[in-house]
Structure formats: C-alpha cells, structure tokens
C-alpha positions in Angstrom: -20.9 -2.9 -6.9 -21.1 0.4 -5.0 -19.6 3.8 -6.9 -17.1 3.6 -3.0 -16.1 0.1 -3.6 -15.6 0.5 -7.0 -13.3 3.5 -6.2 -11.6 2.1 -3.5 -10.7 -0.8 -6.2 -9.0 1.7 -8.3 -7.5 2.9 -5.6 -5.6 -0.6 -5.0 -5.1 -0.8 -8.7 -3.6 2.4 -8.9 -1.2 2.5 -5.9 -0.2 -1.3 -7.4 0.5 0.1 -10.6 2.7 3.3 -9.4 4.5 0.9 -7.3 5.9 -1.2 -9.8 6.9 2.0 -12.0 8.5 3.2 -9.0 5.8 6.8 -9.1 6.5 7.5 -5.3 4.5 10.5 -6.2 1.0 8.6 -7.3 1.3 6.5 -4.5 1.7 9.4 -2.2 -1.1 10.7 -3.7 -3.5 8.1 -2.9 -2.7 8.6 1.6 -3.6 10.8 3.9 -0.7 13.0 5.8 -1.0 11.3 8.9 -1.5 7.8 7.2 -0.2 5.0 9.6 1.7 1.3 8.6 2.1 -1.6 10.7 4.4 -3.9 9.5 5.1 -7.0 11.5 8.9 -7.0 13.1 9.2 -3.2 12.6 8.3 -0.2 14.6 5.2 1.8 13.2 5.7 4.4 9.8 3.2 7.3 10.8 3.0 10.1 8.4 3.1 10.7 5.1 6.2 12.4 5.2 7.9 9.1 6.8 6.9 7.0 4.0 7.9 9.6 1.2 11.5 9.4 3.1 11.6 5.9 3.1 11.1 5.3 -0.7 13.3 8.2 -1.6 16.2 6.9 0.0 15.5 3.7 -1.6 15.3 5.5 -5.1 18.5 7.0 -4.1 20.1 3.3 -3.6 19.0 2.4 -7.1 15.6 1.3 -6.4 14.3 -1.5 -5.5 11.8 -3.4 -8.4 8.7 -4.6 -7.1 6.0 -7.1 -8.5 2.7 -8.2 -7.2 -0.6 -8.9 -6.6 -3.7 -7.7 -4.5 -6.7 -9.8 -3.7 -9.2 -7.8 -2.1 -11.4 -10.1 -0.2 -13.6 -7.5 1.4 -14.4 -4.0 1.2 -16.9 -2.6 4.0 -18.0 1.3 3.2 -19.6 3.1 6.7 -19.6 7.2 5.2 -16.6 8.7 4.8 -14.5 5.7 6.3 -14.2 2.1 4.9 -11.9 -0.8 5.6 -10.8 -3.7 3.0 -8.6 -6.5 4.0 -6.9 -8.2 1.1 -4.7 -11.3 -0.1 -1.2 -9.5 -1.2 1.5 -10.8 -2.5 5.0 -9.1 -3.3 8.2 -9.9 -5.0 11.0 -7.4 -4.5 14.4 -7.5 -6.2 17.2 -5.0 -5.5 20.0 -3.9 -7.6 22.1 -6.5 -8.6 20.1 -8.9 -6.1 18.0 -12.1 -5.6 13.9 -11.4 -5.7 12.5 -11.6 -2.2 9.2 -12.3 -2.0 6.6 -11.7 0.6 2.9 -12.7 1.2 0.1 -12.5 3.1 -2.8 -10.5 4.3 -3.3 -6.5 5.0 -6.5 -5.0 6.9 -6.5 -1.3 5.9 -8.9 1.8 7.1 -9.9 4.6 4.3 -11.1 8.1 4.5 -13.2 10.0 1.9 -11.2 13.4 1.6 -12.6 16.2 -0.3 -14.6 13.1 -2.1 -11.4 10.9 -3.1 -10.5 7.7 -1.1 -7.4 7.9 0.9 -5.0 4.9 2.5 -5.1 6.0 6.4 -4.1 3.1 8.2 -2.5 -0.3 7.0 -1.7 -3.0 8.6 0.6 -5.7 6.9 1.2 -9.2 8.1 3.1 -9.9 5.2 5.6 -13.0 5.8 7.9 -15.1 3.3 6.0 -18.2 2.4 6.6 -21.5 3.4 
C-alpha cells in the first residue's frame, strides 16, 4: 500500500474515531476551509466554518451519539489530489431518542496541504435501509 493511501486511511479512521467522541475539533482538523458536502435531500454545506456551526449547535442541544462504520472500497492518489469512495454506515441517537440509522455510499475528493491529507469535497448518498 502507498505511504498516500495509507494516510488517507488514517484519515477516515481518525475523523471516525473523533466523531463518535463528539471531538468537533479533530474532525475539523482533518478539512479544508472551503471543504464542500453534498447530502442527498439537503442544500449544499460549503465551508468549514458551516460545518463547525452545524455540530456546535448540535453539541449545544445535548449532542447527538454517533456509531459507525467506513468501508473504503477505493482510494485513487493523482499528486496532491485523491478521491476514495466508501461503504458507510451510521447510527445516530439523540438525547432521550430512538437510534436512526443511515447507510450507503460517499465519493469524496482530497487535497495534500502543507503535506497532510485534507477532506475537500464529499458527497453522501446516505439513505435508511430497507
């Protein structure tokens, strides 16, 4: 395995990892500031700044727990930019709530920055399963 693909592994590990401690911090860590999400049946999150929002209000609602489980499937490295599309699947209970849980596939662009592997653009076509 390539030193890229093995970083961009730990990259998914990580940001999996920080997400289920609820570290909004680590996760922003690992995107760039104009990173970009497409999540089907919502309008576009562009920006770091839009994402750190997002989970803080979230935090500040008592947090919502999340579980899951990344299956890369491929990783293609071309210089500084790669893409990786994956198998993910995510369970996410609320305060007090019933676990949702979501699956399906993402297709996400990298960027090498300042020789570290960034999250620029993700696209999630995560549904609830049948």
């Amino acid at each position: 395995m390539q030193k890229d693909e093995q970083e961009i592994r730990e990259l998914v590990a990580t940001w999996m990892a920080a997400t289920k401690a609820g570290d909004t911090e680590t996760v922003l860590s690992l995107m760039t500031e104009d990173v970009g999400f497409l999540i089907a049946g919502r309008e576009p999150m562009i920006g770091k700044s839009a994402f750190a929002a997002a989970a803080r209000a979230q935090a500040s609602q008592g947090g919502i727990k999340f579980e899951g489980s990344s299956e890369i499937q491929e990783i293609s490295v071309l210089g500084d930019c790669a893409y990786m599309w994956a198998k993910l699947r995510v369970v996410a209970t609320p305060p007090g709530g019933a676990p949702s849980t979501r699956a399906g596939h993402t297709l996400s662009i990298l960027k090498k920055q300042n020789g570290k592997w960034l999250l620029a653009r993700d696209a999630n076509m995560l549904s609830q399963p049948a």
